[in-house]
N, C-alpha and C positions, 0 to 999 in steps of 0.2 A: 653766324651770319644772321642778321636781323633782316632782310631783305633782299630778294632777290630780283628784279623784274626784267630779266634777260632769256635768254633759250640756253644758259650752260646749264650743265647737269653738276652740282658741284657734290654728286653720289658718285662720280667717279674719279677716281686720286687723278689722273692726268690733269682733268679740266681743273683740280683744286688748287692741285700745284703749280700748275700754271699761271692760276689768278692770286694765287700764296705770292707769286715772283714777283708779276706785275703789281698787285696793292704793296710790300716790300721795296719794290723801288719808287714808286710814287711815292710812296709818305718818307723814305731817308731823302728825297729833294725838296720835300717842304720841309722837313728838318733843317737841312743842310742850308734850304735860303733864308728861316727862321732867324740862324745863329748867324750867319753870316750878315743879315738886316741888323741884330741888333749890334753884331762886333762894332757897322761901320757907325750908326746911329751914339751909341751909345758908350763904347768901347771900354764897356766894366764886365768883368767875368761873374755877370750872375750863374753861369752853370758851374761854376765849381773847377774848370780846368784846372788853375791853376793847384786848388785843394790834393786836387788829384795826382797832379806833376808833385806838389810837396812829398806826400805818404808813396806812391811809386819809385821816385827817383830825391831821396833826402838830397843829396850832394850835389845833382844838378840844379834841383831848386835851388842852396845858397849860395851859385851864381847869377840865375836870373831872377833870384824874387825882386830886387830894385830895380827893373827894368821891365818886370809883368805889365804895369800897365801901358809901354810902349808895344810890347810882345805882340800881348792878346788882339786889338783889334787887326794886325796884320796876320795872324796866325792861322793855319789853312789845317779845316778839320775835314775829316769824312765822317760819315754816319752809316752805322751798319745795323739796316731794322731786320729783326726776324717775326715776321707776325704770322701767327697760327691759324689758319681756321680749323679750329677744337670740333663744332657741333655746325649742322646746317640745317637742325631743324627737320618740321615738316609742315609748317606752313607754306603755302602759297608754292608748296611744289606742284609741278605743269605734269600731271596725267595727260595721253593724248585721248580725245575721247570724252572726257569726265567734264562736265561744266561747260562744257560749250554751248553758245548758242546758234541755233539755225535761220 
């Protein structure tokens, strides 16, 4: 955590994991509108699905690889972030008491 400028305590696992859930779901929805912008904009599988559908599933791939590029921009993904806060520092942690002025 590079920054904090709120009142959590993010020294204690409840507040951390709590805001692990909430930044987690915020960032798989700009993912999610990301890929979904570029499907309808652009409708070329720069991320690789279809790569992935190949080496996963060979056999289904050589039913739909001649039909990938009608597929993909209709193709409905989710996105599943797991992000960590690893370290939160000890910068700009809120002492009560300490540095304040009167």
């Amino acid at each position: 955590m590079l920054e904090n400028n709120t009142d959590i305590d993010l020294s204690v696992s409840a507040e951390r994991i709590r805001l692990e859930r909430k930044l987690n779901e915020i960032k798989a929805k700009k993912v999610e509108a990301t890929i979904k912008e570029l499907q309808l904009q652009f409708g070329q599988d720069v991320f690789g699905f279809g790569e992935e559908v190949h080496r996963e599933h060979p056999y289904y791939w050589k039913e739909i690889r001649n039909k990938w590029d009608q597929i993909f921009p209709i193709l409905e993904v989710s996105v599943d972030v797991k992000l960590k806060i690893q370290s939160i520092g000890d910068i700009g942690k809120r002492i009560p008491g300490i540095g304040e002025r009167k």
